[in-house]
N, C-alpha and C positions, 0 to 999 in steps of 0.2 A: 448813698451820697458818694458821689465821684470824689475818692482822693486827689490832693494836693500835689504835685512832683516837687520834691527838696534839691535844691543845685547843691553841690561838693562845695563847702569852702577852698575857695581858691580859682575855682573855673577861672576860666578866660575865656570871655565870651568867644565863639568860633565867627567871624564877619559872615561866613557864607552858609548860604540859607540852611536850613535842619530838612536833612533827604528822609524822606516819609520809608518807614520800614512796613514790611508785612508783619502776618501775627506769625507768621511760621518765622520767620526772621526772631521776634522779639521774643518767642519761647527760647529760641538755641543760645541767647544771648546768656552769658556767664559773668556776675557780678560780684565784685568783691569788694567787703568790706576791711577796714583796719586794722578790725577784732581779728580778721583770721589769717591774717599775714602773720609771719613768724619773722624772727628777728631776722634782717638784711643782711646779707655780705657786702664786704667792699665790692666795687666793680672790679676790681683785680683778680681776686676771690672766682667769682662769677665767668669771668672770661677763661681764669684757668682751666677751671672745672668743667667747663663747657670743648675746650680743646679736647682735654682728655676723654672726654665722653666722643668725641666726633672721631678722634683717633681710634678706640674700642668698636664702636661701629664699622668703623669701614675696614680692622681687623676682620670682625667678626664675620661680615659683609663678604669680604675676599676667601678667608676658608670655607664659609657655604658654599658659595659658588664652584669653587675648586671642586669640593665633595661633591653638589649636586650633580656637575659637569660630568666626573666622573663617574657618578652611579649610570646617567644617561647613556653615558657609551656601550657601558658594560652591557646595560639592560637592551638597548635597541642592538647591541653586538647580538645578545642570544635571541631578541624576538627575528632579526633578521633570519640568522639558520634556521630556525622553527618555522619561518615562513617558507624559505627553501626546501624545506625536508617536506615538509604538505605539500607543494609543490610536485616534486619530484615523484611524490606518491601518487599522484593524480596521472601521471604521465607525461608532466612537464620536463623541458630538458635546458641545460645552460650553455647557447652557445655565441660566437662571437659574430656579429653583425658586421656589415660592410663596412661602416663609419669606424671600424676598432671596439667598438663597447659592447660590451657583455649585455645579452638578453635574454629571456627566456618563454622558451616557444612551446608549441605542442603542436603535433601533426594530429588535425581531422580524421575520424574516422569516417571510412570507405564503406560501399558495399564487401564484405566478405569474397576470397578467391575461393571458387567451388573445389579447388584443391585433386581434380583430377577426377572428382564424381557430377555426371553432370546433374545438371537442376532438372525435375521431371515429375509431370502431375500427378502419378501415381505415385507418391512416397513423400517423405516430409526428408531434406536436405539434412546432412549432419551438421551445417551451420545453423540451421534454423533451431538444434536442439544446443548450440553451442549457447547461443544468445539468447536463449532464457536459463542457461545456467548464469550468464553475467548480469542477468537484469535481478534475479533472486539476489546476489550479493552487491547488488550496487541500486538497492532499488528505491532512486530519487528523481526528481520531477528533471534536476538538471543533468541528471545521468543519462535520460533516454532523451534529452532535446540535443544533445552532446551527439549521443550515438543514433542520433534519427537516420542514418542512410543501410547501418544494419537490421533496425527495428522494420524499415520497409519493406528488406527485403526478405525477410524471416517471415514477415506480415501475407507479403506475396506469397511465399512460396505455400502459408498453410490454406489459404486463400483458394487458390487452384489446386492442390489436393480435397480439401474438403469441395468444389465443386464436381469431381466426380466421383467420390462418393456420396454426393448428392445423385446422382442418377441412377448410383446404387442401389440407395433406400429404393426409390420412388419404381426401379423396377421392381424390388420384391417385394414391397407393401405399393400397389399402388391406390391405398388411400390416401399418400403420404405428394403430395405437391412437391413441382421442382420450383422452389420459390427464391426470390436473392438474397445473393450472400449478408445481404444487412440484415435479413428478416430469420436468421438463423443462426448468425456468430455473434457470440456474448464480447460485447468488449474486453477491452484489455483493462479499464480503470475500475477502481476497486469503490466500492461504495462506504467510505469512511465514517458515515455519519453514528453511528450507532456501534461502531468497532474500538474494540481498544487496540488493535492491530495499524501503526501510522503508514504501513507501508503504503503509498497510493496506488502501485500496479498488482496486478496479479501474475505470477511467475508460468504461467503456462497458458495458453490459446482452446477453447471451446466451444462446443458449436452443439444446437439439440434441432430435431427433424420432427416435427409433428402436424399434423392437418393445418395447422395453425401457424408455422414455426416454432419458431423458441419459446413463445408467449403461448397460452391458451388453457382449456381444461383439457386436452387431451394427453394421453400417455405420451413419453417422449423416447427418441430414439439420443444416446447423450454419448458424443466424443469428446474424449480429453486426454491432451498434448502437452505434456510434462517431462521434463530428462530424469533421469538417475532411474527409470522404473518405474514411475507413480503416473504412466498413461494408463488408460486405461475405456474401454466401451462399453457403455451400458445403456440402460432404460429402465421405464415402467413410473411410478408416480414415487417421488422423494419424502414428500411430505402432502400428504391429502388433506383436503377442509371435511370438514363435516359431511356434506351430501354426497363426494364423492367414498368418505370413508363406510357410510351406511351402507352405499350400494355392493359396496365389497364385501363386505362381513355381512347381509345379507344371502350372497349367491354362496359366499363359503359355509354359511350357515346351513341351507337348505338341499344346497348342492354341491358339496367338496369335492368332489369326487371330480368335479369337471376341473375346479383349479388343479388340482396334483397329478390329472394325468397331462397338463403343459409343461407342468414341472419333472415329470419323467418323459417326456419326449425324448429321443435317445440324443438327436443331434444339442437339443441345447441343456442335456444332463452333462454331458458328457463334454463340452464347450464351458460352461458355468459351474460344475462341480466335479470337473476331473477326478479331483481323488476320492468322490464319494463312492462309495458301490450301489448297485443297483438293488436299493433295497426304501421304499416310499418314506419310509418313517425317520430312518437317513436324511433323505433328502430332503424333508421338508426341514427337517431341525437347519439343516444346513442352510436351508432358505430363510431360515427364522434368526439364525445369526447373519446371514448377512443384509436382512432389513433391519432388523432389531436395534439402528444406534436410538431411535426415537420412543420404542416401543414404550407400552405401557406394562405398570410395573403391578396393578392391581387388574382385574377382571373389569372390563368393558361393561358399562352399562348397558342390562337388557340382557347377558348373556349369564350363565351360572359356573362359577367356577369352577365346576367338576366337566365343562365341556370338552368333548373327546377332541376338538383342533381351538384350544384355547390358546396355545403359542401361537395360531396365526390369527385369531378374534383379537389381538393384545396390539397387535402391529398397526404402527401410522402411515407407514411407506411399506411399497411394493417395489422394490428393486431388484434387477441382476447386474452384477459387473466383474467383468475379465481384467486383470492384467495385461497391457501389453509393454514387453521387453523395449529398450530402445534399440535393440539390434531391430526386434522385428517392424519397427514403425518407420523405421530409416533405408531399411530392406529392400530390392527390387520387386517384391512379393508384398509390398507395404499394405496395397490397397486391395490387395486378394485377403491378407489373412483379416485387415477392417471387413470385408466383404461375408466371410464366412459366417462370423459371430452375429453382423447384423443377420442374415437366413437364421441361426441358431433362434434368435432370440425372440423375433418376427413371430410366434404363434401365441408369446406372453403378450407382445404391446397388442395383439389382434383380442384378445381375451380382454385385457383392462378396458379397451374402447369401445367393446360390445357390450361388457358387462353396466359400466358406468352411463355409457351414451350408448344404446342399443341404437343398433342400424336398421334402417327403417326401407324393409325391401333386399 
């Protein structure tokens, strides 16, 4: 049953009509009874008290502000240098505009000055080894859109190097197709998906030559263009799947004799393992370290652990790889000493591709 509404003694009727409230209105509504008023001041009382409270406020009021005012300055005082100092770091510089006001600018970067060597397709540029030293320490998406007219031209210049020694390969293997540059040079962008490494590029330019190109099941012929030392030229299979690892450790099984005498060939003994001496069992260990970062650590199944070339039944990858100096890859003789190592190396990738895919004829 609907309650009653009780009027105050005393109302006075209001003349003008009762304005309909909402319920959210008539919740917020705050009612007071008699009971819980406390005794009354004079109005004198009340005004007083009320002064002085407005006077303490707008005290209070005034030194905030001052302090807040203050701290403001101080604080945008030091974010401002901190933003100039980052600035300045980047290669920004602070100077005076036409108008009189201070601003701050940065000169675009350029193609690179050849600096007195000229640019030429046998060789890789000493700028082009300059600017992947600055991409490894600056290596961000808005670093290389920043520096896009050095990146193309470093881009070029490995470009037209690796296309003649594309003619290289394909005269001394010529199973090896002269195919285009897209269908044989690995990008520059790094595949992040599955790395805990954020950098997005990779700090050096590479390129592999096979029947195939870059892609394929066959062995590869593998150049890589790195400063401080870490070029380098190789080949042969990195990491094998299963059918091509049986076919390997099968022929080495039945017929060793034919792997180890490619691996004492003189030219690529002596190209591949300089300081080995000419001694098989030498050699092979040598070859066993330097495929060995994948190898297997227990005996291959199918094979007995006591087998007389168990260091190479153990192996995943079939690799050889040279160092190359950056004197010598920057060198007039650039694309002669690239030239040599691929002859060297040419009668191992000719073994992995007969061995695995026998040539038919």
């Amino acid at each position: 049953m609907a309650g009653k509404k009780r009027k105050a003694a005393g109302d006075v009727p209001d003349s003008r009509p009762a304005r309909r409230q909402s319920g959210r209105a008539r919740k917020a509504e705050v009612k007071y009874n008699e009971s819980d008023i406390e005794e009354a001041h004079s109005d004198g009382e009340y005004k007083a008290d009320a002064d002085n409270q407005a006077h303490s406020d707008a005290e209070f009021k005034a030194d905030s502000d001052e302090a807040s005012e203050g701290e403001g300055v101080e604080e945008a005082s030091e974010s401002d240098d901190e933003y100039a100092s980052n600035l300045k770091k980047k290669g920004w510089t602070k100077k005076k505009g036409e108008d009189g006001r201070w601003q701050m600018v940065i000169d675009v970067p350029t193609a690179k000055d050849p600096g007195g060597i000229p640019y030429r397709d046998d060789r890789i540029h000493p700028n082009t080894m300059e600017f992947l030293k600055d991409l490894k320490k600056n290596n961000q998406r808005e670093w290389l859109k920043f520096h896009d007219a050095p990146y193309r031209q470093a881009e070029k210049d490995f470009q037209t190097f690796v296309t003649d020694v594309s003619a290289v390969v394909s005269e001394i293997d010529p199973t090896i197709p002269e195919l285009p540059i897209k269908d044989i040079i690995f990008r520059i962008y790094r595949d992040m998906r599955f790395s805990p490494d954020p950098t997005p590029y990779k700090p050096y330019f590479s390129v592999a030559w096979s029947r195939t190109g870059r892609k394929g099941p066959y062995a590869h012929y593998y150049l890589h263009i790195q400063p401080n030392g870490e070029s380098f030229l190789g080949g042969g299979y990195y990491a094998c799947d299963n059918a091509t690892l049986a076919c390997i450790r099968e022929d080495i099984d039945l017929q060793p004799q034919q792997f180890k005498s490619i691996l004492m060939n003189d030219n690529l003994r002596q190209t591949f393992f300089s300081g080995v001496s000419k001694d098989e069992k030498k050699v092979v260990a040598a070859f066993c370290a330097m495929s060995g970062e994948n190898a297997l650590k227990k005996m291959p199944k199918g094979y007995a652990i006591d087998h007389r070339d168990i260091a190479l039944l153990k192996l995943k990858g079939f690799t050889l790889r040279r160092s190359i100096s950056d004197e010598e890859i920057t060198s007039e003789n650039g694309l002669g000493i690239v030239s040599d190592m691929i002859a060297a190396i040419e009668p191992f990738i000719t073994y992995l591709n007969h061995t695995v895919l026998p040539d038919r004829g």
